[in-house]
LOVEX-268032 format. One line per field, with one value per residue (C-alpha): x, y, z; residue in three letters. Coordinates in nm, 3 decimals, m for minus. Layout:
<nodes>
u X	...
v Y	...
w Z	...
type ALA	...
</nodes>
This chain:
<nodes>
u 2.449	2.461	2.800	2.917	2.858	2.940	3.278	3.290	3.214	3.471	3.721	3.611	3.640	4.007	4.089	3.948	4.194	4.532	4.432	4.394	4.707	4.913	4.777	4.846	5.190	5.263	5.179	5.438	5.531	5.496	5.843	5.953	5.883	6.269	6.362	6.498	6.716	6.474	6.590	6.638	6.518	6.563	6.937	6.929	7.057	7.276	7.111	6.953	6.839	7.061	6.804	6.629	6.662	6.643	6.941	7.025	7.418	7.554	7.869	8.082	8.467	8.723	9.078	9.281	9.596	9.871	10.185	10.387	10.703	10.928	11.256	11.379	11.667	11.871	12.009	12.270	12.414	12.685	12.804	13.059	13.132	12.841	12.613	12.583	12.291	12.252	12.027	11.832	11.700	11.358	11.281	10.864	10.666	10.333	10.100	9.780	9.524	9.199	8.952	8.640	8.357	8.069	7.818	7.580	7.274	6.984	6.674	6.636	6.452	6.734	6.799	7.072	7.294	7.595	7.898	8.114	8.403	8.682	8.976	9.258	9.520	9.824	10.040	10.354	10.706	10.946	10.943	10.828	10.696	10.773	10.662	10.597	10.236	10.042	9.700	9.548	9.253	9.168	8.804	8.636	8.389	8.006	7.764	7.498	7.352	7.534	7.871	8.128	8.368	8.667	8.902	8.705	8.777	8.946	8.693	8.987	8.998	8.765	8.946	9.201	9.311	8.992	9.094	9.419	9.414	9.609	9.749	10.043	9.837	10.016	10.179	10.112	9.740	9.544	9.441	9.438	9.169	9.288	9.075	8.851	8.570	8.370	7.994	7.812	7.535	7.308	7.129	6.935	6.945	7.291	7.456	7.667	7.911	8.143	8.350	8.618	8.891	9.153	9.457	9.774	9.995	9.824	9.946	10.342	10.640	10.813	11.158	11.372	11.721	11.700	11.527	11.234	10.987	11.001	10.674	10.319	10.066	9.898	9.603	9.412	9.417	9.123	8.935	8.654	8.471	8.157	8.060	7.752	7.640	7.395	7.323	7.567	7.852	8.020	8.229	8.428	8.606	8.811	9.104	9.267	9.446	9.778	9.951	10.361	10.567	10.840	11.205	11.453	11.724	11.680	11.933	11.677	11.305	11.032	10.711	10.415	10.124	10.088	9.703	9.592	9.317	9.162	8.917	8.782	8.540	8.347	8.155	7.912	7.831	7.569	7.660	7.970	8.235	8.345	8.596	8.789	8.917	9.154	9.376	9.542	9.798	9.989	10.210	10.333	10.169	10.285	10.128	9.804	9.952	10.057	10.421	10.546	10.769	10.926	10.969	10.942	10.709	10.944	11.342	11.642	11.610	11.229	11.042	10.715	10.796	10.509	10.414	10.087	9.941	9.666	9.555	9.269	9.150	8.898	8.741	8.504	8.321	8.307	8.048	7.910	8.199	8.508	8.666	8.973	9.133	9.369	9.519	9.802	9.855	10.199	10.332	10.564	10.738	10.881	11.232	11.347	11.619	11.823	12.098	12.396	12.316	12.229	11.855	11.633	11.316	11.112	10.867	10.754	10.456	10.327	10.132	9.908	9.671	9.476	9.214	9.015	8.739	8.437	8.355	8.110	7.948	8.203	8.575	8.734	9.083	9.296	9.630	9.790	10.114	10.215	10.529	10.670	10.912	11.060	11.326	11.567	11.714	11.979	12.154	12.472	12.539	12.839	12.496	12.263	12.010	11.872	11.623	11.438	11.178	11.034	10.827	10.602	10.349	10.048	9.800	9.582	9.252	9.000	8.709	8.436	8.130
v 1.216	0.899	0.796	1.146	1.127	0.729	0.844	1.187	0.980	0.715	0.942	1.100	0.739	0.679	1.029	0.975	0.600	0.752	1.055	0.797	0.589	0.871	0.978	0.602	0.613	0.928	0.737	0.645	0.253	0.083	m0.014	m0.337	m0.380	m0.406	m0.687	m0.636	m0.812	m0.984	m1.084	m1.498	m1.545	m1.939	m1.974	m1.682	m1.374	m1.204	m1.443	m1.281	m1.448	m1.413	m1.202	m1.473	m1.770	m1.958	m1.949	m1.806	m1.622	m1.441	m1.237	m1.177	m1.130	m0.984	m0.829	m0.883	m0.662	m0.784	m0.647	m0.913	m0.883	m1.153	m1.285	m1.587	m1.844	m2.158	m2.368	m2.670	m2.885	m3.152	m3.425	m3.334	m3.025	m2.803	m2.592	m2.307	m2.032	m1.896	m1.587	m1.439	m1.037	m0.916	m0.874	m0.704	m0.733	m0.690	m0.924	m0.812	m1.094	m0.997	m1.254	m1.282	m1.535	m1.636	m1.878	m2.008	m2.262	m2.365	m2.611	m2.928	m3.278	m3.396	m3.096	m2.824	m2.776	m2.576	m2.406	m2.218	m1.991	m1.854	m1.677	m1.509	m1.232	m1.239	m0.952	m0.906	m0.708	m0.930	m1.164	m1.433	m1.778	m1.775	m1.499	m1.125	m1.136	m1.495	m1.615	m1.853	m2.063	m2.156	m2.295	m2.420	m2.686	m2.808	m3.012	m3.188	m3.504	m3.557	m3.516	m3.273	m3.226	m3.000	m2.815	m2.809	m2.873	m3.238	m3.488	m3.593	m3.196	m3.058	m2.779	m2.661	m2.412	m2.221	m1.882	m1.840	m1.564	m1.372	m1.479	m1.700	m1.910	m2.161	m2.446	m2.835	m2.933	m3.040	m2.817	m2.896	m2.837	m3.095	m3.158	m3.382	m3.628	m3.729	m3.847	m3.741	m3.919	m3.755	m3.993	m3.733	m3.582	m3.456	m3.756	m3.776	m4.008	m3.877	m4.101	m3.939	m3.964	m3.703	m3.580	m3.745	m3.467	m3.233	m3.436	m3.583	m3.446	m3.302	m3.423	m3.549	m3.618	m3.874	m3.659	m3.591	m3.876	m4.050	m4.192	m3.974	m4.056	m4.377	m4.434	m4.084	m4.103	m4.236	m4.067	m4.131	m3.973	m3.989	m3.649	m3.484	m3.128	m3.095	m2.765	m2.808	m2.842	m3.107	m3.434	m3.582	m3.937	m3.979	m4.222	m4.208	m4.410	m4.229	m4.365	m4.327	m4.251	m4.476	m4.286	m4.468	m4.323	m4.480	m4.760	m4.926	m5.059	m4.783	m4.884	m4.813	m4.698	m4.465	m4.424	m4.168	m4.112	m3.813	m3.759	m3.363	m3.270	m2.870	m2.771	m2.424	m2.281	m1.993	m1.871	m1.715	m1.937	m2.251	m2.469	m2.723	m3.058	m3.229	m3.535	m3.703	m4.032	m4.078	m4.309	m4.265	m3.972	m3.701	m3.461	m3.544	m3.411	m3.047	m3.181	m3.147	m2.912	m3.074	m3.482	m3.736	m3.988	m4.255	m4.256	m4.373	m4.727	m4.686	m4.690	m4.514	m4.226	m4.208	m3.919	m3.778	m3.399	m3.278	m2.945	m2.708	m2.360	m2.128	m1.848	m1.663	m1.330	m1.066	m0.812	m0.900	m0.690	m0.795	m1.152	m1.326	m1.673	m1.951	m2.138	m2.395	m2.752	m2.995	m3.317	m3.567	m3.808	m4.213	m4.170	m4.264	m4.321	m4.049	m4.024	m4.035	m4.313	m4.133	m4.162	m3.870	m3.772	m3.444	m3.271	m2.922	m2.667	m2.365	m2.138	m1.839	m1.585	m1.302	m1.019	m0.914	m0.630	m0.563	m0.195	m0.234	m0.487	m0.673	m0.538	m0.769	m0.623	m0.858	m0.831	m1.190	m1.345	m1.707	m1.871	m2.135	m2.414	m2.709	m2.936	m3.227	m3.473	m3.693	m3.999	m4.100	m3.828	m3.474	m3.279	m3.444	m3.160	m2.831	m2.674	m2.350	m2.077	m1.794	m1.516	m1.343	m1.030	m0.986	m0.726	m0.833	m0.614	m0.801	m0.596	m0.869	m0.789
w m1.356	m1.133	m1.292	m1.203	m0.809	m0.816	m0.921	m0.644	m0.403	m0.456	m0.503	m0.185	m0.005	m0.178	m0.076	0.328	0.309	0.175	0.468	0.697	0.637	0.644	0.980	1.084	0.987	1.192	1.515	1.746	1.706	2.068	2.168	2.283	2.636	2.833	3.044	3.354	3.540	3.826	4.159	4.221	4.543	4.517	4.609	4.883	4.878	4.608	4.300	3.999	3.686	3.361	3.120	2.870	3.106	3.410	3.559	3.788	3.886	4.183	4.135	4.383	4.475	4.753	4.810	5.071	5.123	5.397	5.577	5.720	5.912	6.014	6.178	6.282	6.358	6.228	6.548	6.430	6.721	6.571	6.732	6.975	6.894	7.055	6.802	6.672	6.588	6.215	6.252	5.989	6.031	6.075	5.717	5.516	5.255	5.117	4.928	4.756	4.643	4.425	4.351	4.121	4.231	4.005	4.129	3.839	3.916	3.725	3.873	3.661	3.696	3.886	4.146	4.095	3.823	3.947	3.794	4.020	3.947	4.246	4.026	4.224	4.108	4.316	4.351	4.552	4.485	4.641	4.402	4.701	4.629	4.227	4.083	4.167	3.978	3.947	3.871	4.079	3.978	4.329	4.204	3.903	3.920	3.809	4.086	3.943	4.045	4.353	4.110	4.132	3.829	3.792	4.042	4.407	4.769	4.873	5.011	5.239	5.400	5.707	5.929	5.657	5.858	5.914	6.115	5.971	5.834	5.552	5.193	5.371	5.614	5.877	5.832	5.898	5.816	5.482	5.290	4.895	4.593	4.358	4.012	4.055	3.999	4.309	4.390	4.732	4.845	5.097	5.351	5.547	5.884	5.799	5.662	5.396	5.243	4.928	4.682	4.450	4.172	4.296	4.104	4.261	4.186	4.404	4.669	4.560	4.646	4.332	4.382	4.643	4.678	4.390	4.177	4.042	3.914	3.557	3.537	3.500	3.689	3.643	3.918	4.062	4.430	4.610	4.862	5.028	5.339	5.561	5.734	5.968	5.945	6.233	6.449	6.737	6.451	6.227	6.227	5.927	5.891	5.593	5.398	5.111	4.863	4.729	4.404	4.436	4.085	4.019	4.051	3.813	3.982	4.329	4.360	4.523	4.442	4.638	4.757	4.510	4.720	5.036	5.213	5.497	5.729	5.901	6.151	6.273	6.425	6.485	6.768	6.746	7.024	7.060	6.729	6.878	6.949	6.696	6.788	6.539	6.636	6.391	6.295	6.065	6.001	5.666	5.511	5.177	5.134	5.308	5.071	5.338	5.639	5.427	5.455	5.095	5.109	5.456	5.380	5.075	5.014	5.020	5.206	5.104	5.105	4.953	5.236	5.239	5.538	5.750	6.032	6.191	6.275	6.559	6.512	6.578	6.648	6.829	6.768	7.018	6.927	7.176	7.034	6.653	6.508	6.726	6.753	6.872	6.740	6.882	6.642	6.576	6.507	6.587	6.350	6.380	6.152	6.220	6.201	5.808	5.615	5.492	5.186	5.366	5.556	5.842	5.953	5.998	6.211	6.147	6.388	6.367	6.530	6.442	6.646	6.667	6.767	6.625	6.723	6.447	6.426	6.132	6.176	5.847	5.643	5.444	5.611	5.814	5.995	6.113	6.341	6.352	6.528	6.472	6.577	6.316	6.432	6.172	6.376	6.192	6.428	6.284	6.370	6.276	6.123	6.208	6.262	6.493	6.511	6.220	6.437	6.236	6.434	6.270	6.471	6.245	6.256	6.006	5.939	5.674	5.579	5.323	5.192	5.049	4.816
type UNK	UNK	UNK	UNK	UNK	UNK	UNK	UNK	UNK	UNK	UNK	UNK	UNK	UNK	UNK	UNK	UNK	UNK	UNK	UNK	UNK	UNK	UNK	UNK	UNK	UNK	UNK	UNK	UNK	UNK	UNK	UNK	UNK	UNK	UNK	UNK	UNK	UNK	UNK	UNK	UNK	UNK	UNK	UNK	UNK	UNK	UNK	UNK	UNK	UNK	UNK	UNK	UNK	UNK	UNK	UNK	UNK	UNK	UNK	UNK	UNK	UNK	UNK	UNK	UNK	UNK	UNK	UNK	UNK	UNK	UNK	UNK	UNK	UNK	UNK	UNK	UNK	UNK	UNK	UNK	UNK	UNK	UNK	UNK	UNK	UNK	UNK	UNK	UNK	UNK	UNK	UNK	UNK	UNK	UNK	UNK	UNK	UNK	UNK	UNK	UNK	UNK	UNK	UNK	UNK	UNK	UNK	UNK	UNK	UNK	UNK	UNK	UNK	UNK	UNK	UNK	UNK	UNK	UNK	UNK	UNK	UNK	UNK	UNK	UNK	UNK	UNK	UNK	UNK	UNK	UNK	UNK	UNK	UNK	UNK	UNK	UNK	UNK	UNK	UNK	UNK	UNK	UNK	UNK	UNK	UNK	UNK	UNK	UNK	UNK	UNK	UNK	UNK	UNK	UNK	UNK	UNK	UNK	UNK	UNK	UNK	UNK	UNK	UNK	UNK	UNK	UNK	UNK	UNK	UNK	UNK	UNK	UNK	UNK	UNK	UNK	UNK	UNK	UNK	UNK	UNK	UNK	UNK	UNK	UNK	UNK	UNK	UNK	UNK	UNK	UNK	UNK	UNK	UNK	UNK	UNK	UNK	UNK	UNK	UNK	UNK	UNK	UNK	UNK	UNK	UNK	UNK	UNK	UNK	UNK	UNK	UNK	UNK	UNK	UNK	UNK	UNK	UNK	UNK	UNK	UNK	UNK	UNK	UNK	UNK	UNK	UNK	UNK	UNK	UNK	UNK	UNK	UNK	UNK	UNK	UNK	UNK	UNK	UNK	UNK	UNK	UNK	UNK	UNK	UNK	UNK	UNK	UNK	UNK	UNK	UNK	UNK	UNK	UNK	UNK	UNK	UNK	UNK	UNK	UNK	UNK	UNK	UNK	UNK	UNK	UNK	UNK	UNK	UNK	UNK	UNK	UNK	UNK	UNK	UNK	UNK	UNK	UNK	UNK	UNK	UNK	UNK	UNK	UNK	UNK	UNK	UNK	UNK	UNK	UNK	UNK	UNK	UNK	UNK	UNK	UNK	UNK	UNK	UNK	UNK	UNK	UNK	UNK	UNK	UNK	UNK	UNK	UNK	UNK	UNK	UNK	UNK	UNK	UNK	UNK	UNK	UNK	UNK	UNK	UNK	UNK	UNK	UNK	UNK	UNK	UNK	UNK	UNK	UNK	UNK	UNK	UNK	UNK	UNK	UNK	UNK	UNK	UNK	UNK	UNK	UNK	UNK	UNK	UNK	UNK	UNK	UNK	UNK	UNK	UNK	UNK	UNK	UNK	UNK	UNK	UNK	UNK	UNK	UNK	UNK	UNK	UNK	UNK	UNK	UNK	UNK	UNK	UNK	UNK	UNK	UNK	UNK	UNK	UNK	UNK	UNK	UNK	UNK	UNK	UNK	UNK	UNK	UNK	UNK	UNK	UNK	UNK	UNK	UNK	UNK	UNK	UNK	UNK	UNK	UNK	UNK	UNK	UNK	UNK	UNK	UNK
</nodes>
């Protein structure tokens, strides 16, 4: 009899277990809890950590869309035989520009690691400037340690032009981002003092009337600045070492080396009017005073061609949406030797203004004039004088997020 209910009530327990588990296995499972993207406050505004770790990555981009219109004039005076104008018609077009900006940093035991990102799309149906369509890669870089490696801003550059606006800027100031290897040091209060390895070719003329160079580049250009960033504004004093390629095809030897300096300086005022201050000597390296496309490193009989530019600009806000710009800057070359024997001098200006308005949070409108002048004087030479002025008109409208 006792066997009997010692096996009833062990069935009974088996029976109450396999109920049991089956109830348990009808339950709902708890799902994984989601993560979220969480806002990085660290790095200011915009920042939110990448899910899984700690850095942290703002996205960000713009596009700019322009209407320009244009007209201008060729003026030759020869030598003893009066001059003559070559005009050229008031001639449009458009150029679109979309960028994508990603800003990556993660804290370490040495400070900030950085990676930033600036990738432009270039659109524009006339075919102006090489290409109807072209990528730009106008940033790519990493900052750690004081170091910056990759494609990022010239330590030799301070205005570049700031208040131009549009996707054709003016003319005759430095503005390059060259790859790169540089150091900063920061010596508090607002003092700095950078060191870098700069890519020469960012800076060379590409051919001149000899041709175009035979060697590669052998020595970077050296660059090295010291700069203040203080509440009434900034100041910047910089040189630079410039590496010339040999050209087998000059009959004659050419200097190896050109150098620059710059000096520019900012002034804030009230948080509504800046106003930039620039300068800047080269010789040898014209690429420094934004002259590529106008002189060559070295003349004729290879001589380094030296030359200068002053510039500046202003900008004053009205109301917090509305704001006007004066802009411009002026350079002038030492008179070098030219081909045909003849020697040359260069000078040229290029002026503006502008009145742009903000009606929301991340539009800027923009109506811009500028006048553009490039003058040749010659000596000994049939034509003593090219003188070239362009008037131009720009709307450009540039929506940022």
């Amino acid at each position: 009899m006792k066997t009997v209910i010692k096996n009833v009530l062990l069935g009974s327990v088996a029976g109450l277990a396999m109920v049991g588990t089956a109830a348990a296995a009808d339950l709902p499972v708890k799902a994984k809890a989601a993560e979220y993207v969480k806002i990085c406050s660290t790095y200011g505004a915009g920042f939110y950590y990448i899910p899984g770790t700690d850095t942290c990555l703002k996205v960000g981009g713009y596009i700019v869309a322009d209407t320009y219109i244009s007209g201008g004039k060729t003026k030759y005076r020869t030598d003893g035989f009066g001059s003559f104008t070559d005009k050229t018609d008031a001639n449009s077009y458009f150029a679109t520009r979309a960028a994508v900006q990603l800003d990556a940093r993660t804290q370490t035991e040495y400070g900030t690691l950085r990676s930033y990102i600036e990738a432009r799309f270039n659109y524009r149906a006339n075919d102006y400037e090489g290409g109807a369509s072209k990528l730009d890669l106008k940033y790519a870089y990493i900052q750690f340690a004081g170091f910056t490696f990759g494609k990022a801003t010239s330590a030799f550059d301070f205005w570049a032009g700031d208040f131009w606006y549009g996707i054709d800027p003016g003319n005759y100031y430095s503005d390059t981002t060259p790859n790169l290897i540089s150091y900063t040091a920061d010596f508090g209060n607002g003092f700095s003092a950078t060191v870098s390895l700069e890519d020469s070719y960012s800076r060379s003329t590409a051919e001149t009337a000899f041709g175009e160079p035979t060697e590669s580049q052998t020595v970077p250009d050296i660059v090295a600045n010291l700069a203040y960033e203080g509440t009434w504004g900034a100041f910047k004093v910089s040189g630079a070492y410039h590496s010339i390629p040999d050209y087998d095809s000059y009959p004659v030897s050419t200097d190896s080396s050109g150098w620059a300096a710059l000096a520019g300086v900012r002034f804030d005022f009230a948080e509504t009017t800046t106003l930039y201050i620039e300068g800047a000597y080269a010789d040898g390296a014209s690429g420094y005073l934004g002259l590529v496309d106008y002189i060559p490193d070295v003349d004729a009989n290879g001589n380094t061609v030296s030359g200068w530019y002053a510039g500046g600009a202003l900008q004053h806000y009205w109301t917090p949406t509305v704001f006007t710009s004066i802009v411009g800057s002026y350079t002038e070359t030492d008179r070098y030797a030219g081909v045909d024997a003849e020697t040359v001098k260069f000078s040229g200006y290029n002026v503006g203004a502008n009145i742009g308005w903000q009606p929301v949070k991340g539009l800027t409108l923009v109506a811009q004039y500028d006048h553009l002048n490039a003058t040749y004087k010659y000596t000994e030479s049939p034509i003593t004088k090219i003188e070239s002025d362009q008037d131009r008109f720009t709307f450009s409208a540039k929506r940022a997020f």
